[in-house]
C-alpha positions as CSV (number, residue, x, y, z in Angstrom):
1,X,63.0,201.7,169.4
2,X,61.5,204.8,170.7
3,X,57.9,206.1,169.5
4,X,58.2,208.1,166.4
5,X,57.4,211.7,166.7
6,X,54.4,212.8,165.6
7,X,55.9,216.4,163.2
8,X,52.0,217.7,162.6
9,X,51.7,217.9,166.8
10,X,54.6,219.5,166.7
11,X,54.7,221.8,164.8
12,X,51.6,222.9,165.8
13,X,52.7,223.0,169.4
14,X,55.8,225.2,168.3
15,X,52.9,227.8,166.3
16,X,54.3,226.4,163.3
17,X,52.3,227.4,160.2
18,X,51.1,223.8,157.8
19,X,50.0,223.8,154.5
20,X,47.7,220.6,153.8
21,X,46.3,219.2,151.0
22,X,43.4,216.5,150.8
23,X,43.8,212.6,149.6
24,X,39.9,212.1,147.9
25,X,41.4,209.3,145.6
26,X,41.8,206.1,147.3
27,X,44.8,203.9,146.7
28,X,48.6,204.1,147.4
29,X,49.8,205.9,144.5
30,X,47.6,209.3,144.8
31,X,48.8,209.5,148.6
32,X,52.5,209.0,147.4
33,X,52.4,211.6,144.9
34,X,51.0,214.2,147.4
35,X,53.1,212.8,150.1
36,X,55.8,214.1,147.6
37,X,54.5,217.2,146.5
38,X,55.9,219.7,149.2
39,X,53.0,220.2,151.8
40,X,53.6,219.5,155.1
41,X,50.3,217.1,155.7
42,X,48.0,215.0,153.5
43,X,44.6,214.3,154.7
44,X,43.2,211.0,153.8
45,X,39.5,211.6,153.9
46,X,37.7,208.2,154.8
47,X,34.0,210.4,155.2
48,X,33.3,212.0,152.3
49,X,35.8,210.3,150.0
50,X,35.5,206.4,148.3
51,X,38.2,205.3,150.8
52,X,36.8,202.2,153.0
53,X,39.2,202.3,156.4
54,X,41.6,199.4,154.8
55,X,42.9,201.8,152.6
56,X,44.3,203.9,154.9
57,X,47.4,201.7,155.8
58,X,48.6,201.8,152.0
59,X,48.1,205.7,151.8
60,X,50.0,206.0,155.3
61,X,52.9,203.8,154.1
62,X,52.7,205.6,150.6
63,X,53.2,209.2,152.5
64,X,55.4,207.7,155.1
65,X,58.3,207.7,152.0
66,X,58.6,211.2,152.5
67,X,59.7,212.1,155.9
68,X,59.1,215.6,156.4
69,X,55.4,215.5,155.2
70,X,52.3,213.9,157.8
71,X,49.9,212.4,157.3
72,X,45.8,213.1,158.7
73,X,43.2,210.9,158.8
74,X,39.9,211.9,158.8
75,X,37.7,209.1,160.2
76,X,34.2,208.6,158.7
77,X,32.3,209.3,162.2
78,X,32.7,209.4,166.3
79,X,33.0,205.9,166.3
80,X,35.3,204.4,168.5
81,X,35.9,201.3,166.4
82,X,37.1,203.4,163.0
83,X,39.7,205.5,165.7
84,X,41.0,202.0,166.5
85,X,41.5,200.9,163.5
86,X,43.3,203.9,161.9
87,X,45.6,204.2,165.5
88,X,46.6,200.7,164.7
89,X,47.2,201.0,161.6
90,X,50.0,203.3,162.7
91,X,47.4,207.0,162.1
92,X,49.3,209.7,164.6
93,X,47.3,212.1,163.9
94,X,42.8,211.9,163.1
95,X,40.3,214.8,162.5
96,X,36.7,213.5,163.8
97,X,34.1,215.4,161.7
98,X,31.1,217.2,162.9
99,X,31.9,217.3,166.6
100,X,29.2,219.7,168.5
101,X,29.6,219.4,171.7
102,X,31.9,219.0,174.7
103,X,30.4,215.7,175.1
104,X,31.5,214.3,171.9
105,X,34.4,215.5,172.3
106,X,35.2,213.7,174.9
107,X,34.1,211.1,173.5
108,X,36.7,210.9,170.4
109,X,39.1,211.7,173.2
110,X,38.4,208.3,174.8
111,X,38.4,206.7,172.0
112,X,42.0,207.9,171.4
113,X,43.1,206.6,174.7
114,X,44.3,203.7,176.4
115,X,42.6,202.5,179.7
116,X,41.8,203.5,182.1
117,X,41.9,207.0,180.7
118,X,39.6,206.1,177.4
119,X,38.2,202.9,175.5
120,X,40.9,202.1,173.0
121,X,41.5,198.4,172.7
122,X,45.0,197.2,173.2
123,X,46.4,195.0,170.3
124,X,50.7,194.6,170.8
125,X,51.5,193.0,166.6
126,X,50.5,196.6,165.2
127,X,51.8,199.0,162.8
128,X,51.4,201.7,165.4
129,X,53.8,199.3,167.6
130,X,56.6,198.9,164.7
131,X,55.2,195.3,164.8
132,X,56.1,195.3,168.4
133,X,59.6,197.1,168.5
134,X,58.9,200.2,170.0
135,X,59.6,200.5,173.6
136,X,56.8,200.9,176.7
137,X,54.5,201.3,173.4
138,X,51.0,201.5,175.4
139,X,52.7,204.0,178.2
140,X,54.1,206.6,175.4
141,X,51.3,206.3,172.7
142,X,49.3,209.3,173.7
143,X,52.1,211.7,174.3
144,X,52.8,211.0,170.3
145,X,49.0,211.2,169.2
146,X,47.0,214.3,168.1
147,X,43.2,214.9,168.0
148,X,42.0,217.5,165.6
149,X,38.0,217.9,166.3
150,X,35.8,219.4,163.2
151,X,33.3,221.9,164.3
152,X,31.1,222.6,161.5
153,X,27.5,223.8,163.0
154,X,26.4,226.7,164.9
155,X,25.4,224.0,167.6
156,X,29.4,223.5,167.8
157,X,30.1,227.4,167.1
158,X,28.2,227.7,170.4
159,X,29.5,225.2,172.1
160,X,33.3,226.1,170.6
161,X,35.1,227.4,174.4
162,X,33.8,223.7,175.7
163,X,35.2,221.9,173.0
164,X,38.3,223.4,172.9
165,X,39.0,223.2,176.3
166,X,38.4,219.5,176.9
167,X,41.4,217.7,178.0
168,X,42.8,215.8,175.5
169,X,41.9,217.5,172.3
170,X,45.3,219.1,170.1
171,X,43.2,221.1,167.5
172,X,40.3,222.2,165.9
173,X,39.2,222.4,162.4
174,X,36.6,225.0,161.1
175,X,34.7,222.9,158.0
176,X,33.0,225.4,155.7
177,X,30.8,223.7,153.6
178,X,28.8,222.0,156.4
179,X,29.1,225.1,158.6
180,X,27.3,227.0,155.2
181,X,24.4,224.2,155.4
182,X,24.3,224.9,158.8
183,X,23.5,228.3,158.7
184,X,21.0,228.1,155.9
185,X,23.7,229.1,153.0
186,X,24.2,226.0,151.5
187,X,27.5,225.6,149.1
188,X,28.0,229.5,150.0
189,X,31.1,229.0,151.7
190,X,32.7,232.3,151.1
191,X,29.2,234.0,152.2
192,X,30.0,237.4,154.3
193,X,27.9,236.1,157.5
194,X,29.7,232.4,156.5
195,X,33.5,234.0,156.3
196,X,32.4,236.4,159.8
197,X,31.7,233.6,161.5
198,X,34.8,231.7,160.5
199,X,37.1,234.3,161.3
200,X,35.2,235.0,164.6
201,X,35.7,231.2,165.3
202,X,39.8,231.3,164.2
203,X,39.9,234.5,166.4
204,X,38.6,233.3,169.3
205,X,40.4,229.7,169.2
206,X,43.8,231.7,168.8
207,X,42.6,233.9,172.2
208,X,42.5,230.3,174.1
209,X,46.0,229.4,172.7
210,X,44.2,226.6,170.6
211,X,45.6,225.2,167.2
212,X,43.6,226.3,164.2
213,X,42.8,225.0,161.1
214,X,40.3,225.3,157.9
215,X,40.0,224.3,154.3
216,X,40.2,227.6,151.7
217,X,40.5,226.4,148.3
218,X,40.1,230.2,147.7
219,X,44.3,231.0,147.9
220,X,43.0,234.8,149.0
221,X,40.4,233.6,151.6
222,X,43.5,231.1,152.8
223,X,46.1,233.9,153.0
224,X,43.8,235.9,155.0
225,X,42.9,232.7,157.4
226,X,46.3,232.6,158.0
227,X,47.1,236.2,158.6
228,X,44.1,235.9,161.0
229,X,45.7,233.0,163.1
230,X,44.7,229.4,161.4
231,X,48.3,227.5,161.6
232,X,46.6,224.8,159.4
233,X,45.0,225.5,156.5
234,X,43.9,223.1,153.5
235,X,44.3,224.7,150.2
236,X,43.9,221.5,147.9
237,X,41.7,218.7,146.9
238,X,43.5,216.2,144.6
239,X,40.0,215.3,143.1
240,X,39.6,219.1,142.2
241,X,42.4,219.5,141.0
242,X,42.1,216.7,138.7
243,X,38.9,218.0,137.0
244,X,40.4,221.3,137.1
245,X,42.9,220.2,135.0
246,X,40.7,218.3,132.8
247,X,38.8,220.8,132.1
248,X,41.2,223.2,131.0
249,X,43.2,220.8,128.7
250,X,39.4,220.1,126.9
251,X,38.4,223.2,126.6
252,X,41.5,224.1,125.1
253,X,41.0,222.3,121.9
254,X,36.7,222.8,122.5
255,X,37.4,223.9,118.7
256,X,38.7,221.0,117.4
């Protein structure tokens, strides 16, 4: 059987726009809901979330019920062992957080690869594989894999046309809240000098051709990512939304 195609790279290679959504709550039925819900990619967060790396296989077979939607994992650190796990596992597409320079980079793109091109390890009775079934697996892997790189400090901001111009890297993603920290704002995401530098950042990445993305639970600050360039753009947290919800259905009988 051939290698399954990998939608998210391509859509992003065709300057398609992507709504995501973020998987906080580990499990299989969470990721099956949102793999459900309409948005075209589900991040499954394995670094800030409770969800140890052996829960990513049920959350990729829970969204793999809906064809049309991909799946993201977001791997805890730079660590060549966690990328190999997740690729097995059958992951087409991972986000590597905090990435500052082109050195790391190049690292995660490594550990994305196949020898003698990068340090993956080769394993053939895989999910990735179809348990063995699809064809020249370890010759048409990479073609079908995507690396999205997280640049959240002004050490990466700097460093941004290096990053984005190492060989082998598909995307970057813009993560606010450490960016904030970063820049001594901390939690003030939507601060003017935190939003200029973002849009600065989406601006310049769109100049060098390079796919774009950000989180903006803010739907007005997302619209206007978008309209600035960022073809994927997070707008939900399920976790968030949960205690959203709760909150509004308790304060609506805080009478009673």
């Amino acid at each position: 059987m051939k290698n399954p195609t990998n939608l998210f790279k391509f859509a992003l290679k065709a300057g398609q726009r992507q709504l995501g959504i973020w998987n906080t709550i580990g499990g299989n039925t969470v990721p099956e809901l949102l793999g459900g819900s309409g948005f075209d990619w589900v991040m499954v967060d394995c670094e800030h979330a409770a969800i140890e790396t052996v829960e990513v296989l049920p959350a990729l077979q829970a969204i793999g019920q809906t064809p049309h939607t991909s799946a993201v994992v977001r791997v805890a650190a730079n660590d060549p062992t966690l990328f190999k796990r997740v690729l097995d596992m059958g992951a087409q597409t991972v986000m590597v957080p905090y990435v500052q320079t082109a050195e790391e980079a190049v690292a995660a793109v490594h550990a994305m690869r196949y020898g003698p091109k990068g340090i993956r390890g080769m394993a053939g009775m895989t999910r990735a594989t179809r348990y063995g079934k699809v064809d020249d697996y370890f010759n048409t892997a990479e073609s079908e894999l995507c690396l999205i790189v997280q640049i959240e400090t002004l050490e990466g901001l700097r460093n941004l046309d290096a990053i984005a111009n190492t060989d082998g890297v598909d995307a970057v993603f813009i993560g606010p809240a450490d960016l904030s920290a970063s820049m001594g704002l901390v939690g003030q995401m939507t601060h003017p000098d935190v939003d200029k530098a973002i849009s600065k950042a989406i601006a310049d990445l769109v100049d060098m051709g390079m796919p774009t993305g950000v989180m903006a639970l803010d739907p007005d600050v997302a619209d206007r990512y978008m309209a600035s360039g960022a073809s994927f753009v997070a707008v939900a947290v399920d976790l968030v939304l949960l205690a959203d919800a709760v909150s509004k259905i308790r304060n609506r009988f805080s009478l009673r």
